[in-house]
C-alpha positions in Angstrom: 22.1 -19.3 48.1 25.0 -21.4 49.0 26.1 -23.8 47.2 28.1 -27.4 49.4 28.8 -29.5 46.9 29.6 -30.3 43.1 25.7 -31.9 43.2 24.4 -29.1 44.1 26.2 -26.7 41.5 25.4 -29.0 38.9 21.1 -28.9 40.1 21.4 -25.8 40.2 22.8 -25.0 36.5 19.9 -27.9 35.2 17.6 -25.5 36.9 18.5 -22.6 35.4 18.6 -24.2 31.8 14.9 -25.8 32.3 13.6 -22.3 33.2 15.5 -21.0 29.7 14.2 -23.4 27.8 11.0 -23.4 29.4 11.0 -19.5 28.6 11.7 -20.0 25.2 9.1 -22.4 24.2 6.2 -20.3 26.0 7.8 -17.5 24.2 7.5 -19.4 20.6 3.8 -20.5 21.4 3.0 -17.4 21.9 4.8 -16.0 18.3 2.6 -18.9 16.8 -0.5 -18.3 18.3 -0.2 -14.7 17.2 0.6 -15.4 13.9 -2.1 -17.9 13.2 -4.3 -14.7 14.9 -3.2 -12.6 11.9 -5.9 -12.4 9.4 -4.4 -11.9 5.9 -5.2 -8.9 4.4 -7.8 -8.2 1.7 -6.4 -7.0 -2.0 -8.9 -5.6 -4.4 -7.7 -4.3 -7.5 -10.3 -1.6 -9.5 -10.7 -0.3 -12.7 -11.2 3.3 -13.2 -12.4 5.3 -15.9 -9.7 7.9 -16.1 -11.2 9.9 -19.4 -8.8 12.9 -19.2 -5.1 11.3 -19.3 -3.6 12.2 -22.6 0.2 11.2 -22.6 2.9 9.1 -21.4 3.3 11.9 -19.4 -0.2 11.6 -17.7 0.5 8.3 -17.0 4.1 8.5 -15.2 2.4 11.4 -13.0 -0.2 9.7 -12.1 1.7 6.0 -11.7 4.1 8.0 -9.3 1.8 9.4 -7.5 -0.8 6.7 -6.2 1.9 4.7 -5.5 2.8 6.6 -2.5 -1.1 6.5 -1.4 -1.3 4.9 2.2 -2.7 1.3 1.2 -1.6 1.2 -2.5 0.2 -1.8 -3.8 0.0 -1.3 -7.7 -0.7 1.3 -10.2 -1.5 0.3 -14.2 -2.4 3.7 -16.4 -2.9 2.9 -19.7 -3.6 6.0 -21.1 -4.9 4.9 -24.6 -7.2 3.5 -23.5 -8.3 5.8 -20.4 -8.0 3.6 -17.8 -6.5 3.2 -14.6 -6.2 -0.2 -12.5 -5.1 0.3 -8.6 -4.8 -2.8 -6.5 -4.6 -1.8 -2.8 -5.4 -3.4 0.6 -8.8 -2.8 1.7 -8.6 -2.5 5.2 -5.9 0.9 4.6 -8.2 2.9 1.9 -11.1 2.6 -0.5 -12.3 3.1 -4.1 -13.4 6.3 -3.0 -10.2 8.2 -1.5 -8.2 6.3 -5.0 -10.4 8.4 -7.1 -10.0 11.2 -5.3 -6.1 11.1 -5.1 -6.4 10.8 -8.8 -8.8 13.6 -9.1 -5.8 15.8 -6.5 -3.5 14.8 -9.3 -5.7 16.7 -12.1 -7.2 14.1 -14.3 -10.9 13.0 -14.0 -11.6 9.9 -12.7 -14.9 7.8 -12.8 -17.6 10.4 -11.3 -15.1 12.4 -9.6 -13.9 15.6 -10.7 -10.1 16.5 -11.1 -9.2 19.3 -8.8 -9.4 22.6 -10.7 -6.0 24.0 -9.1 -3.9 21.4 -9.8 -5.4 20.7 -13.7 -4.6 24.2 -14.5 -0.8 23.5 -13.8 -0.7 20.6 -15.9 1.3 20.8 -18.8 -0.3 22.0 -22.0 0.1 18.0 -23.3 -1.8 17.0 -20.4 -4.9 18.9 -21.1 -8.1 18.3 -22.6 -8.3 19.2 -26.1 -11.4 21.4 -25.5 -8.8 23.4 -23.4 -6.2 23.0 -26.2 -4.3 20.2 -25.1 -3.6 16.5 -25.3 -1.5 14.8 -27.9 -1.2 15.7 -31.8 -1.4 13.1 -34.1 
């Protein structure tokens, strides 16, 4: 392309900004129209019965734990009164695999078993008191 005169240059720099600018705001719909498209996620947050925490202990393994479970937002063990509150984003895990990560950390939770391997390396504290653990008053 060759450009004769000043009129011309100056066209052709106008041309070039329209097709920028006209770039950029196809560009922005687009970003806007996608975000609006984003549903916002679903939160739940559970109780769980969590009958065999003992000890501050229990409750730091456990809170350090679930945390890094794929979907977990927030972890709450109170552990005098043997319960556990998990608030996670539905769409990235369930009730179901919660307890279960609990029960893979050795403490029962709800109707879900704690897993036999890792109870048995729990500290002595940690333990039921059938088993001659948990906290002495």
């Amino acid at each position: 392309m060759t450009l004769q005169t000043g009129k011309d240059l100056i066209k052709f720099v106008q041309t070039i900004h329209m097709k920028k600018l006209l770039l950029l705001l196809v560009a922005v719909a687009g970003l806007s129209t996608l975000g609006m498209s984003q549903v916002k996620k679903a939160v739940q947050t559970v109780t769980i019965k969590t009958p065999t925490v003992q000890c501050e202990s229990c409750k730091n393994r456990i809170e350090k734990y679930m945390i890094r479970e794929t979907g977990v937002q927030k972890v709450t063990v109170d552990y005098k009164r043997k319960v556990t509150k998990v608030t996670f984003v539905t769409d990235r895990t369930n009730i179901e695999n919660i307890k279960t990560a609990i029960a893979n950390v050795g403490y029962d939770a709800d109707d879900v078993t704690a897993n036999e391997e890792t109870y048995k390396n729990l500290p002595l504290c940690c333990k039921k008191p059938e088993d001659g653990g948990g906290m002495k008053e």
